[in-house]
C-alpha positions as semicolon CSV with decimal commas, in nm:
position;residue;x (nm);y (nm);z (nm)
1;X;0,000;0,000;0,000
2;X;0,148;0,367;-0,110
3;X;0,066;0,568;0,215
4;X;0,166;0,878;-0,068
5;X;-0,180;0,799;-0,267
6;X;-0,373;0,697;0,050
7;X;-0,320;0,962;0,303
8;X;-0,365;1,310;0,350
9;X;-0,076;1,541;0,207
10;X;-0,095;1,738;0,555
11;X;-0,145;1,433;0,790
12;X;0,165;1,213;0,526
13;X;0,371;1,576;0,570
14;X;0,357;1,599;0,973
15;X;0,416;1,260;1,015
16;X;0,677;1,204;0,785
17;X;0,911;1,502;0,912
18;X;0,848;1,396;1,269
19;X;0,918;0,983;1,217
20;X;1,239;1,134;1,060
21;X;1,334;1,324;1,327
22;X;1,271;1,062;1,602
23;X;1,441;0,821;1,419
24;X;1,731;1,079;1,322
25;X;1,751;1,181;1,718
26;X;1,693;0,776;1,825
27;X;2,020;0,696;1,588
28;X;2,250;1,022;1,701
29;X;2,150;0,885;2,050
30;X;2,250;0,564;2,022
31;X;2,593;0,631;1,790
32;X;2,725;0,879;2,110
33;X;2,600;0,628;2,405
34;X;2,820;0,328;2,195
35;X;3,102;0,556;2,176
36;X;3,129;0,725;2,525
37;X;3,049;0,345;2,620
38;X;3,365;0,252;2,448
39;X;3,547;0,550;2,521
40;X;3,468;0,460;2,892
41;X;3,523;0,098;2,850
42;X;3,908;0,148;2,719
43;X;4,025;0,442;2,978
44;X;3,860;0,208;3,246
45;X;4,020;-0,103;3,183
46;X;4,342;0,046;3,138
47;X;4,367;0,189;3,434
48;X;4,223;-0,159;3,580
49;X;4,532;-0,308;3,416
50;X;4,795;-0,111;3,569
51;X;4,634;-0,177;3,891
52;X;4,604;-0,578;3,846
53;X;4,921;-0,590;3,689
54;X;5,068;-0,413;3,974
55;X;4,828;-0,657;4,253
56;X;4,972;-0,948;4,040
57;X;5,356;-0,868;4,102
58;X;5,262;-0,805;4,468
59;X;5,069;-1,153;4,489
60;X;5,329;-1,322;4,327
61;X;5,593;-1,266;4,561
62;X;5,397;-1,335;4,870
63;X;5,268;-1,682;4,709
64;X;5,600;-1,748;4,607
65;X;5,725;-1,672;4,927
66;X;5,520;-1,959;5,061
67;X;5,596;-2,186;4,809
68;X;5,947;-2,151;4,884
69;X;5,877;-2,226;5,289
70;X;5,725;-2,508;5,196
71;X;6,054;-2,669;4,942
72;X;6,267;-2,533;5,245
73;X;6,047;-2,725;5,507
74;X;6,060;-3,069;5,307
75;X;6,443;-3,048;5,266
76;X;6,470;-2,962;5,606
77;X;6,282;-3,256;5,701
78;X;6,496;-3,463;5,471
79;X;6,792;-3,324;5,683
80;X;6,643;-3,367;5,998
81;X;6,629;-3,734;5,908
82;X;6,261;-3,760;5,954
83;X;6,087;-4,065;5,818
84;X;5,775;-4,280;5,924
85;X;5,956;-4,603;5,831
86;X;6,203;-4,591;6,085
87;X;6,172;-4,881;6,286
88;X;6,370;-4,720;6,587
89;X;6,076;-4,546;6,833
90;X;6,358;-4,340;6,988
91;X;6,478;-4,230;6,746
92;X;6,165;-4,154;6,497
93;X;6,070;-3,981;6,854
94;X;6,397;-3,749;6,856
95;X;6,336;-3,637;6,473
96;X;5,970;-3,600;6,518
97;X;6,001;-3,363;6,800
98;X;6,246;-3,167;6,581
99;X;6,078;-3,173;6,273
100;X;5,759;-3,044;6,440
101;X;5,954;-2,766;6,600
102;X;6,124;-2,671;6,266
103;X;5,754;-2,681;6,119
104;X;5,653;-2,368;6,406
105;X;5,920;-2,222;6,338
106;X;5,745;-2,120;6,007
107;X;5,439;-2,008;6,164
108;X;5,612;-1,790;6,398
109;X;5,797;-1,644;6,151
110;X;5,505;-1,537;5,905
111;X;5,150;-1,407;5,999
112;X;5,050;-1,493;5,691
113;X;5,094;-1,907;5,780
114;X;4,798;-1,996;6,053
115;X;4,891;-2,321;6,083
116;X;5,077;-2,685;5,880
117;X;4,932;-2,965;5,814
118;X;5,168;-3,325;5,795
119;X;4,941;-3,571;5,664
120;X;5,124;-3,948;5,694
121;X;5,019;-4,331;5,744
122;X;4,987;-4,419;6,074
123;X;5,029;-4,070;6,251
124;X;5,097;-4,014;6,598
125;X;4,882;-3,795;6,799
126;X;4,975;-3,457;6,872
127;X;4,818;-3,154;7,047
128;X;4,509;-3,006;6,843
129;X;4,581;-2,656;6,972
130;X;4,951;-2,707;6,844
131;X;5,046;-2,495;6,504
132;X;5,168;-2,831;6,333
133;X;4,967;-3,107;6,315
134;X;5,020;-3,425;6,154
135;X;4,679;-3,642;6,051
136;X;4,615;-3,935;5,888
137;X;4,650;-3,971;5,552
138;X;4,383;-4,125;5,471
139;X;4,181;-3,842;5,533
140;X;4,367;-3,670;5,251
141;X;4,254;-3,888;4,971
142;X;3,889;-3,846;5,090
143;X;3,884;-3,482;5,010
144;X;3,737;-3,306;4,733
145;X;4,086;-3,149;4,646
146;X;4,281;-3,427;4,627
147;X;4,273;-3,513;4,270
148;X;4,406;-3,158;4,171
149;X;4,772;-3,227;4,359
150;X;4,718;-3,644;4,263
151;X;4,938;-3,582;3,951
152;X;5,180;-3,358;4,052
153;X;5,401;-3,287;4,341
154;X;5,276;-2,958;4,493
155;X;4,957;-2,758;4,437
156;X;4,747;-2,485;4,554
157;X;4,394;-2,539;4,710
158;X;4,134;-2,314;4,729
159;X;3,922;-2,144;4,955
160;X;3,838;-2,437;5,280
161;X;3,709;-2,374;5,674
162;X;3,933;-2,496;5,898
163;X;3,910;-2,535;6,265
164;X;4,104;-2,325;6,489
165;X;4,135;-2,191;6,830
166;X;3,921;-1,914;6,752
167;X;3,678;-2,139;6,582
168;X;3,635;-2,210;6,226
169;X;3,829;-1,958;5,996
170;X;3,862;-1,960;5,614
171;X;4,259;-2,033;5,448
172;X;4,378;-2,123;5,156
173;X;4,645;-2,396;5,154
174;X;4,941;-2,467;4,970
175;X;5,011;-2,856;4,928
176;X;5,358;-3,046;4,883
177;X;5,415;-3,395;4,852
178;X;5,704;-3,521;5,055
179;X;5,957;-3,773;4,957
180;X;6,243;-3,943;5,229
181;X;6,592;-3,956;5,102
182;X;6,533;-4,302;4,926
183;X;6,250;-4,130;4,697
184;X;5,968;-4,281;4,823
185;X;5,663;-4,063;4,846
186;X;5,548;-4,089;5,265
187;X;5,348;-3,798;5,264
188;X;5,219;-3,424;5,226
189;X;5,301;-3,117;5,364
190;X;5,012;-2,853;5,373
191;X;5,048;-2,478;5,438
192;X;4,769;-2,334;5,570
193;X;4,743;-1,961;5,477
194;X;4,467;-1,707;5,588
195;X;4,251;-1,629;5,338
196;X;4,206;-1,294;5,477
197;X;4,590;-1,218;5,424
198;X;4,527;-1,335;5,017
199;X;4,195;-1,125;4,962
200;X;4,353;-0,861;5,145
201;X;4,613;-0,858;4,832
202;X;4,405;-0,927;4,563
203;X;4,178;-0,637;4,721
204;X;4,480;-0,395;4,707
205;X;4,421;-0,029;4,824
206;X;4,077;0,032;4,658
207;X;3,858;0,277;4,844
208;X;3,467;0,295;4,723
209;X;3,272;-0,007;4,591
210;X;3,371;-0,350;4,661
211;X;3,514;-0,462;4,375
212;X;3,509;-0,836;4,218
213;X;3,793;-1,026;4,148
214;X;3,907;-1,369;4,128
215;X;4,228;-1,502;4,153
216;X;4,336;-1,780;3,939
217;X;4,650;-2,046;3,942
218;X;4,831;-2,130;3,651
219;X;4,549;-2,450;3,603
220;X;4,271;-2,186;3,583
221;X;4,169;-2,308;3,908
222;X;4,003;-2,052;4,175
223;X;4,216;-1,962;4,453
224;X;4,066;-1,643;4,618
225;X;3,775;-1,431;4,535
226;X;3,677;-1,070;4,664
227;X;3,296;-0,972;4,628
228;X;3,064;-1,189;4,407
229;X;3,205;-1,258;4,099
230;X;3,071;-1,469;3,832
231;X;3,291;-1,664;3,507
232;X;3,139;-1,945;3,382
233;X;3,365;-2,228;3,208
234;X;3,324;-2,075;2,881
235;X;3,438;-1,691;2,993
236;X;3,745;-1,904;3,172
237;X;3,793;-2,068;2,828
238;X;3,772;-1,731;2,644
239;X;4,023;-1,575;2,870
240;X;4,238;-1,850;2,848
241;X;4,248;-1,889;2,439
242;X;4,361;-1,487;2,478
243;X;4,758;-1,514;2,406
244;X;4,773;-1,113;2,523
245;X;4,879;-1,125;2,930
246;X;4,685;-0,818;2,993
247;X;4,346;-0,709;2,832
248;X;3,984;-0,658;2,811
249;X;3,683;-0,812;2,697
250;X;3,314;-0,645;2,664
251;X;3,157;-0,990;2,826
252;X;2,752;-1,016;2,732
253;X;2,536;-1,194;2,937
254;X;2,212;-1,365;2,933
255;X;2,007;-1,064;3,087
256;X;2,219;-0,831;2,787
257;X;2,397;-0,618;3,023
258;X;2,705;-0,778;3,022
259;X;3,002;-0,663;3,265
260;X;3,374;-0,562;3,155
261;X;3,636;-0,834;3,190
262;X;3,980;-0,712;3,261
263;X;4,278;-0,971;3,373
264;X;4,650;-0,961;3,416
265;X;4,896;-1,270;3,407
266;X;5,232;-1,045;3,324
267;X;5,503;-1,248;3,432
268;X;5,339;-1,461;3,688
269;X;5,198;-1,787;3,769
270;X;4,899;-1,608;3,830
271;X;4,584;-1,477;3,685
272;X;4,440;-1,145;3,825
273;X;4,070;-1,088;3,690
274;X;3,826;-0,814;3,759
275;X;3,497;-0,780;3,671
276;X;3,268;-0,431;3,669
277;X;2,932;-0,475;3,554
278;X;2,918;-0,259;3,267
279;X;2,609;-0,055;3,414
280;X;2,856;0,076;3,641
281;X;3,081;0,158;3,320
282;X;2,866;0,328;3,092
283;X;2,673;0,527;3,390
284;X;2,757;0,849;3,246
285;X;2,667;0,702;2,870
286;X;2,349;0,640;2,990
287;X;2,303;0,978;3,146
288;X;2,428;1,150;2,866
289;X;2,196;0,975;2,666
290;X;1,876;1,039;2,855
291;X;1,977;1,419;2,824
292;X;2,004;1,391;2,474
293;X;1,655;1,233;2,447
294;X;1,564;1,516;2,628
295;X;1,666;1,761;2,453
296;X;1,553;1,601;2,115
297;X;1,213;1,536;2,246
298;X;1,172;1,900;2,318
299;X;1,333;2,012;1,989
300;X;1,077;1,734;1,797
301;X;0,775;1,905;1,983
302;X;0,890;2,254;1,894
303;X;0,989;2,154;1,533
304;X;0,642;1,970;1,512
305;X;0,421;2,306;1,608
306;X;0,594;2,487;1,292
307;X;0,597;2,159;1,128
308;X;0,205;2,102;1,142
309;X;0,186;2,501;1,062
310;X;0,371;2,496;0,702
311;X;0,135;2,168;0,669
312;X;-0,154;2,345;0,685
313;X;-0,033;2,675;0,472
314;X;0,077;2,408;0,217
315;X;-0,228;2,235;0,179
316;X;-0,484;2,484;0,212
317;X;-0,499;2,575;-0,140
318;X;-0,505;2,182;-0,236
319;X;-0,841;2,200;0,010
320;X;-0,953;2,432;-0,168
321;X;-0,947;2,320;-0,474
322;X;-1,075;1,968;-0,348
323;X;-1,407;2,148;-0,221
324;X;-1,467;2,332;-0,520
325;X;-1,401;2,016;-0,671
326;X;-1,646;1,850;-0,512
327;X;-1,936;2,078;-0,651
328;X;-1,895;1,970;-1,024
329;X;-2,084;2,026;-1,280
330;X;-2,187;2,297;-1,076
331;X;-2,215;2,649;-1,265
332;X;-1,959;2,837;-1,216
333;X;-1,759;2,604;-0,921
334;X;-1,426;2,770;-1,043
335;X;-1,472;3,088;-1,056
336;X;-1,435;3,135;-0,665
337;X;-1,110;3,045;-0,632
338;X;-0,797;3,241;-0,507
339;X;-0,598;3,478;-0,810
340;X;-0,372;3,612;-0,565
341;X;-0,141;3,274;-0,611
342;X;0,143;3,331;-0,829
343;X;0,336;3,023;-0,793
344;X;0,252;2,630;-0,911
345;X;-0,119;2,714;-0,697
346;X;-0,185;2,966;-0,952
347;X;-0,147;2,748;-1,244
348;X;-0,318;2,487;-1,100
349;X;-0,605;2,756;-0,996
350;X;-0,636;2,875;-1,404
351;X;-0,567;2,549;-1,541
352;X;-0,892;2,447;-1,343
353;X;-1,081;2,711;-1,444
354;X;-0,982;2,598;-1,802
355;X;-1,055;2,275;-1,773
356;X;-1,443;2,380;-1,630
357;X;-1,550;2,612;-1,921
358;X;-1,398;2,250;-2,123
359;X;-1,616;2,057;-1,920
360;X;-1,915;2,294;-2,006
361;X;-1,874;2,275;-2,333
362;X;-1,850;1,884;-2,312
363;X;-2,145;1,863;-2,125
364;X;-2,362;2,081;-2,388
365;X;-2,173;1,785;-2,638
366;X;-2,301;1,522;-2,461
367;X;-2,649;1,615;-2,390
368;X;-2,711;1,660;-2,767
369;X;-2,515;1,305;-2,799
370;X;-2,743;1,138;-2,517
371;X;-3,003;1,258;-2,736
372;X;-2,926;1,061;-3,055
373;X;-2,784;0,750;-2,838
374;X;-3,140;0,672;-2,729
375;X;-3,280;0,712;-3,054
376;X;-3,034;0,439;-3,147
377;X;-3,134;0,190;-2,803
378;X;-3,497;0,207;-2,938
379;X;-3,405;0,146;-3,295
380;X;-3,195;-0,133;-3,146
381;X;-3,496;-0,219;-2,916
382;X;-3,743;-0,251;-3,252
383;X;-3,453;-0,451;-3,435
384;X;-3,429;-0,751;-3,135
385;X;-3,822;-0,832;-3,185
386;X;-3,699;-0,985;-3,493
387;X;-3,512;-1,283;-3,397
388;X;-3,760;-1,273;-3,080
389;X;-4,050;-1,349;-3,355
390;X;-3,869;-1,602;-3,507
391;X;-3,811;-1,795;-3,157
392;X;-4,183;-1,778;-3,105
393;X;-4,298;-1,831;-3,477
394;X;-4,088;-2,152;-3,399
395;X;-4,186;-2,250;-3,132
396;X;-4,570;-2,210;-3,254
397;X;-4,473;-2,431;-3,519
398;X;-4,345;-2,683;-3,305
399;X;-4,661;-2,723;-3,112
400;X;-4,871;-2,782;-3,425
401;X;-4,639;-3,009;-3,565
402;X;-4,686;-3,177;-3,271
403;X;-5,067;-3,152;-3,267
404;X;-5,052;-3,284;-3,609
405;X;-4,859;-3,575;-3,511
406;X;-4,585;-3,480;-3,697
407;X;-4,319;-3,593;-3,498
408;X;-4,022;-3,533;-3,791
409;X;-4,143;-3,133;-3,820
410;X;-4,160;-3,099;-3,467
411;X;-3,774;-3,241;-3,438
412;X;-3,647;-3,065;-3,704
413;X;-3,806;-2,716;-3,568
414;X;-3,661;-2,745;-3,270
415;X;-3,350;-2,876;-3,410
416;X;-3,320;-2,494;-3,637
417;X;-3,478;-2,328;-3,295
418;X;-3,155;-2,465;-3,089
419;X;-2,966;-2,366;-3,415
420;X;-3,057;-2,013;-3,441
421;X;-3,007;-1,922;-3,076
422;X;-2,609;-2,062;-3,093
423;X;-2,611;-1,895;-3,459
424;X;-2,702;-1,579;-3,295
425;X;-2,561;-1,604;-2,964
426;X;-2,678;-1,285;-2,805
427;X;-2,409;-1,125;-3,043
428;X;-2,120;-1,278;-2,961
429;X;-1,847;-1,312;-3,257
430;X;-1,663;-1,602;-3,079
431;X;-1,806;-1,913;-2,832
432;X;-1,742;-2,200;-2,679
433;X;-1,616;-2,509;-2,891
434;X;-1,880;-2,722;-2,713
435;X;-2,151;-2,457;-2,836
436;X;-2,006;-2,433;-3,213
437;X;-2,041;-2,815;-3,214
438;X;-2,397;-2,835;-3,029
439;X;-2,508;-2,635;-3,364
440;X;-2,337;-2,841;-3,600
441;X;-2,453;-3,171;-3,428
442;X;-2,871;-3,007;-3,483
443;X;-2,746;-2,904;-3,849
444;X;-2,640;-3,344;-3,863
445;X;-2,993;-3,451;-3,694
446;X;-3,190;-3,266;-3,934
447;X;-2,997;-3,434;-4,217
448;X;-3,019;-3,726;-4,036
449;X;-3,404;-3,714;-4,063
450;X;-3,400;-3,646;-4,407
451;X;-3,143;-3,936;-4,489
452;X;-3,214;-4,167;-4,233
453;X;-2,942;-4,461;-4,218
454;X;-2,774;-4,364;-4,530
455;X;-2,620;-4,092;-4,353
456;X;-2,353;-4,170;-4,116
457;X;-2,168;-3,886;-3,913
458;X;-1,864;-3,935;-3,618
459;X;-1,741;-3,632;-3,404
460;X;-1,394;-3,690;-3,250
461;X;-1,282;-3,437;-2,949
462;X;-1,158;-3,464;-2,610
463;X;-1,376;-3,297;-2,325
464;X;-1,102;-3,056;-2,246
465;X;-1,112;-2,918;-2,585
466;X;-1,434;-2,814;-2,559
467;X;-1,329;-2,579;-2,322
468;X;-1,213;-2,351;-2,552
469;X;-1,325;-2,062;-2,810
470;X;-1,364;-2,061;-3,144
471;X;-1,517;-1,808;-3,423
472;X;-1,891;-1,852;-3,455
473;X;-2,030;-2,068;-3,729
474;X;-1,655;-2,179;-3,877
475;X;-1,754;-2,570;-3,863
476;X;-2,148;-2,572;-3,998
477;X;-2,084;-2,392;-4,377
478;X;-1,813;-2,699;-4,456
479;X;-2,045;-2,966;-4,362
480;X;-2,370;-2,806;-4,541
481;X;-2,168;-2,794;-4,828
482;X;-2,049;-3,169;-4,790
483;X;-2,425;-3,247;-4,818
484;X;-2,491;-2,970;-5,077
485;X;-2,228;-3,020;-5,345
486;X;-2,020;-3,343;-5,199
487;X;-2,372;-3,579;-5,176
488;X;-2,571;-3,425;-5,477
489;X;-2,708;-3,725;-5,641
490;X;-2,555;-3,995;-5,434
491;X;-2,802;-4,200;-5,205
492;X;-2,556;-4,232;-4,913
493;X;-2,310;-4,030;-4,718
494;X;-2,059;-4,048;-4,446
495;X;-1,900;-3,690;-4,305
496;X;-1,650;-3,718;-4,000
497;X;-1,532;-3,488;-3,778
498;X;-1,228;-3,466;-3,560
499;X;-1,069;-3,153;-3,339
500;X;-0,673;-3,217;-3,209
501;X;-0,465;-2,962;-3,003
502;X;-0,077;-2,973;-3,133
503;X;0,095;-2,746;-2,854
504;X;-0,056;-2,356;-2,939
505;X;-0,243;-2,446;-3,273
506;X;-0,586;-2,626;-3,341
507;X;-0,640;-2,845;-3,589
508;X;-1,011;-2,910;-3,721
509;X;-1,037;-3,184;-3,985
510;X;-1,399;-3,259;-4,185
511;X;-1,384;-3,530;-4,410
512;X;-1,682;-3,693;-4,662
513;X;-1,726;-3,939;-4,898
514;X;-1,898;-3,691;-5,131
515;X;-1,784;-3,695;-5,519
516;X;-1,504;-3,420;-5,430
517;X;-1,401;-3,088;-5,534
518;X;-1,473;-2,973;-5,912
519;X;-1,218;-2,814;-6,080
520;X;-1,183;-2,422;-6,057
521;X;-1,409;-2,484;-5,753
522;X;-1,219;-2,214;-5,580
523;X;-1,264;-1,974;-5,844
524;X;-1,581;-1,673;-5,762
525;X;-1,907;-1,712;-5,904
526;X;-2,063;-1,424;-6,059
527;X;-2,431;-1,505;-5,878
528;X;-2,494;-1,436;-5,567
529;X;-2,568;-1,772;-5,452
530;X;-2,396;-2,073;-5,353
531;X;-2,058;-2,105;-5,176
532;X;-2,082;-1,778;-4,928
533;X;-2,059;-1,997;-4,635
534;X;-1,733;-2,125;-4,710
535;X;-1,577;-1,821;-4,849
536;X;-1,727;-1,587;-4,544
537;X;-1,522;-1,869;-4,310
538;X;-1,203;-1,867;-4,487
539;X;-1,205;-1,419;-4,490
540;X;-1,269;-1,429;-4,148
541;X;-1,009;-1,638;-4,027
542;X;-0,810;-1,460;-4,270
543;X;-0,892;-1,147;-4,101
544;X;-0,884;-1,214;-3,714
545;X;-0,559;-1,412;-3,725
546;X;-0,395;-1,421;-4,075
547;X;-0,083;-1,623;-4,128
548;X;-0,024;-1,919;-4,077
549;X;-0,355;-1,976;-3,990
550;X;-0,649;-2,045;-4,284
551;X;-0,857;-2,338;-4,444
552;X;-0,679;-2,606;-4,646
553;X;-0,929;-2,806;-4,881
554;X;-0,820;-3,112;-5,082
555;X;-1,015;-3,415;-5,267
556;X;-0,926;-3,737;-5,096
557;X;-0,718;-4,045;-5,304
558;X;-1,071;-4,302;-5,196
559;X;-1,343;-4,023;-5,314
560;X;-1,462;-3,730;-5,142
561;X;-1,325;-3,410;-5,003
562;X;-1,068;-3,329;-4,668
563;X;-1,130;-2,972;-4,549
564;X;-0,832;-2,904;-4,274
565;X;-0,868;-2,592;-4,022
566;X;-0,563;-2,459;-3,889
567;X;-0,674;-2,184;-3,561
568;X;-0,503;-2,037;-3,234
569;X;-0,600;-2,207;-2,912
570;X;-0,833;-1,966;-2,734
571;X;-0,845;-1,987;-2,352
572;X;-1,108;-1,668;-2,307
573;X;-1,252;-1,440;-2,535
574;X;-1,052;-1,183;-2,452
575;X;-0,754;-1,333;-2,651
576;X;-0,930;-1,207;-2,927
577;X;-0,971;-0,863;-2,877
578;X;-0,752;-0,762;-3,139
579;X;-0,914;-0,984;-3,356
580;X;-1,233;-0,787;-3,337
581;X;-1,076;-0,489;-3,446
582;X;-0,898;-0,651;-3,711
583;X;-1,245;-0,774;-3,841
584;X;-1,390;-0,404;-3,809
585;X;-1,161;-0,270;-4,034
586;X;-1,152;-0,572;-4,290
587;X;-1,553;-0,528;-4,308
């Protein structure tokens, strides 16, 4: 649907400048929110990545520091001498007490370290209050950790409550495996760290909002966490695949907000990550956004008052000239409008005014026209009680035949009635197939009666042919003249008829066993009579379609004569239009 031909030009005008300035303000809008957004996005993350990088070095060296307590403490223990498999009790007694006092020694030293863990076969029992405990190992292999420091020889596990003297505390724990001087794995040596100390250093010396951020071990396995940070597998994955050791990523999420993902692994075992959710980025975007809605929405409302204004200046004239319009044929409907207009208005004012005294003039035409047209529908009237006379002179004839008891008349009257309403046909120059053959099948019965067996007749079409169109009375003159000139003194006849489709062209063949053509029998004959049929046939088809369309008529080899139709397939009667024309001028 064209809204330009539908709607009004003031209503199509005011709506069209204000879509485009919503849209044009709804586009500027968005194009300065994505790149403040951006803007923000890249000076925020940088500065994130100085400050994680920076938090990383720091982290580094304290987790180092405590990996290298716990290498020191397991080659200390190797040269205290300590190992469970010595089958001396004094002297596994002597080491142990030595080992375990090396072991505080670490504690005391570092207020980081809370308290270490020796986990062993066959443990023996020492003070639960005591920094340095050893357990059974057993209980080592049932915990959920245990798998991640299975396959290698030291490890660090994450967040875990431990019991303490001050009750159940959080740590995170460093784990070694331990080995005696004959390489044989005894044991594991577990540093147990606060995990206040850790998120104390991955929280650095921010002030403000708490901020979210994970800490990660070269596995990609969670060590500490500050706030409530969220990274699925697949954001841990993404991170991961990134080569780069510090960056950003604009991560979406399922809700479409999304959150700014900024991580640091410069030099380091570690992975730093912090995540903002990207509300708190584009804040000012977003304000600076809603004030430029603001301000467009007041600029559209003022721009829409003039807007509607010029509208209406516009269109008045077209108004106008639609009411005045509107009072045709009127007398004198144009000579009210405006002359003052002396732009395209004022043409199309006088050209109006021209086009009225035109119409006037027409009008005066047309009445005098009206005039004779009517005369002509009742001459036309008067002309259609003739073939209306000879339906009912017919059809009187058919009832007396009948009250005579003569059966043959009455048949053969109402054969010709049938055959002069299809010869007619309301006017029509072209008609069904199935009609054209109804009248030459009456035209057949009649001769039938007259010639009783001796005449013999076959039509040959398929039902879909019928279908189509054909020129009225092309079929009937060829067989009347089959009976007139092909069957003149001969006591018998035969006439077939068959009607074939090849592709676009129709081919109509009527065949008798008549005594054939004469010679010159194409040749004019100066009377009047005889032989009009065939001709009239052959000049129409001439004249509707022309080449290579027309009659072909031949004598037959066995006796008798082959007349061969050649027409256009005809779906409507419209096809023919043309046609019609062509005929016109040929008559």
């Amino acid at each position: 649907m064209n809204l330009f031909k539908r709607v009004r030009i003031d209503r199509l005008f005011f709506s069209s400048f204000a879509s485009f300035l919503s849209i044009l303000l709804l586009v500027f809008t968005w194009i300065s929110y994505s790149v403040t957004a951006r803007e923000l996005a890249d000076t925020s993350s940088y500065y994130q990545q100085d400050m994680l990088n920076e938090l990383n070095k720091q982290i580094d060296i304290q987790l180092k520091s405590i990996e290298q307590m716990s290498l020191a403490a397991s080659r200390n223990m190797n040269t205290i001498g300590y190992d469970p498999f010595e089958k001396d009790p004094f002297e596994l007694f002597h080491r142990r007490d030595d080992m375990l006092r090396m072991l505080a020694s670490i504690t005391y030293s570092t207020t980081m370290v809370q308290s270490i863990y020796l986990y062993i076969d066959n443990p023996t029992k020492t003070d639960p209050q005591a920094p340095v405990q050893i357990l059974d190992m057993k209980h080592v292999r049932e915990e959920p950790w245990y798998p991640e420091i299975q396959n290698s020889d030291f490890a660090w596990v994450g967040e875990r409550t431990l019991p303490t003297n001050k009750g159940p505390q959080q740590f995170i724990s460093f784990a070694r495996k331990l080995y005696n001087n004959s390489d044989k794995y005894y044991g594991m040596l577990m540093l147990n760290v606060k995990a206040t100390a850790i998120e104390s250093m991955v929280r650095g010396e921010s002030e403000g909002k708490e901020k979210n951020r994970l800490l990660l071990d070269a596995s990609g396995r969670t060590i500490a966490t500050i706030g409530k940070p969220t990274l699925s597998e697949e954001d841990l994955g993404l991170i991961s695949s990134k080569e780069i050791a510090s960056n950003y990523i604009h991560l979406p999420d399922k809700q479409g907000e999304g959150a700014l993902l900024v991580w640091s692994k410069v030099r380091s075992d570690w992975m730093l990550i912090e995540i903002t959710p990207w509300n708190d980025i584009v804040h000012g975007s977003i304000r600076l956004a809603y004030i430029l809605v603001t301000v467009g929405l007041t600029a559209i409302c003022i721009t829409a008052f003039f807007t509607l204004f010029l509208s209406k200046q516009f269109t008045k004239p077209i108004r106008l000239l639609l009411a005045r319009m509107g009072r045709v044929p009127a007398a004198g409907a144009a000579m009210d409008l405006p002359t003052d207009y002396e732009n395209e208005f004022g043409s199309l004012f006088n050209g109006y005014r021209r086009q009225m005294e035109r119409i006037e003039e027409l009008l005066q035409s047309l009445q005098s026209q009206h005039k004779r047209k009517r005369e002509a529908e009742i001459l036309a009237l008067q002309a259609m009680i003739n073939p209306h006379f000879l339906y009912n002179t017919l059809d009187q004839l058919n009832w007396i035949a009948i009250d005579s008891g003569q059966e043959k008349i009455s048949t053969i009257v109402s054969l010709m009635g049938k055959m002069f309403r299809i010869g007619l046909s309301n006017g029509e120059t072209v008609i069904p197939i199935r009609d054209e053959l109804t009248h030459v099948e009456c035209y057949l019965q009649i001769q039938k009666i007259r010639w009783g067996e001796r005449l013999t007749y076959t039509i040959e079409i398929e039902e879909e042919l019928k279908e189509l169109y054909i020129s009225r009375l092309t079929i009937q003159p060829f067989v009347e003249n089959a009976f007139i000139h092909g069957f003149h003194g001969r006591r018998a006849g035969e006439v077939h008829i068959s009607i074939n489709r090849k592709e676009n062209e129709l081919e109509i063949i009527i065949t008798d066993n008549g005594v054939g053509l004469r010679p010159e029998w194409d040749v004019p004959k100066p009377r009047k009579t005889g032989g009009y049929g065939v001709r009239n046939v052959m000049d129409r088809i001439a004249a509707y379609f022309g080449e290579p369309y027309g009659v072909t008529m031949r004598g037959r080899e066995e006796g008798g004569t082959e007349v061969v139709l050649r027409l256009p397939v005809l779906h409507d009667k419209s096809e023919v239009e043309e046609a019609f024309h062509v005929e016109s001028t040929y008559n």
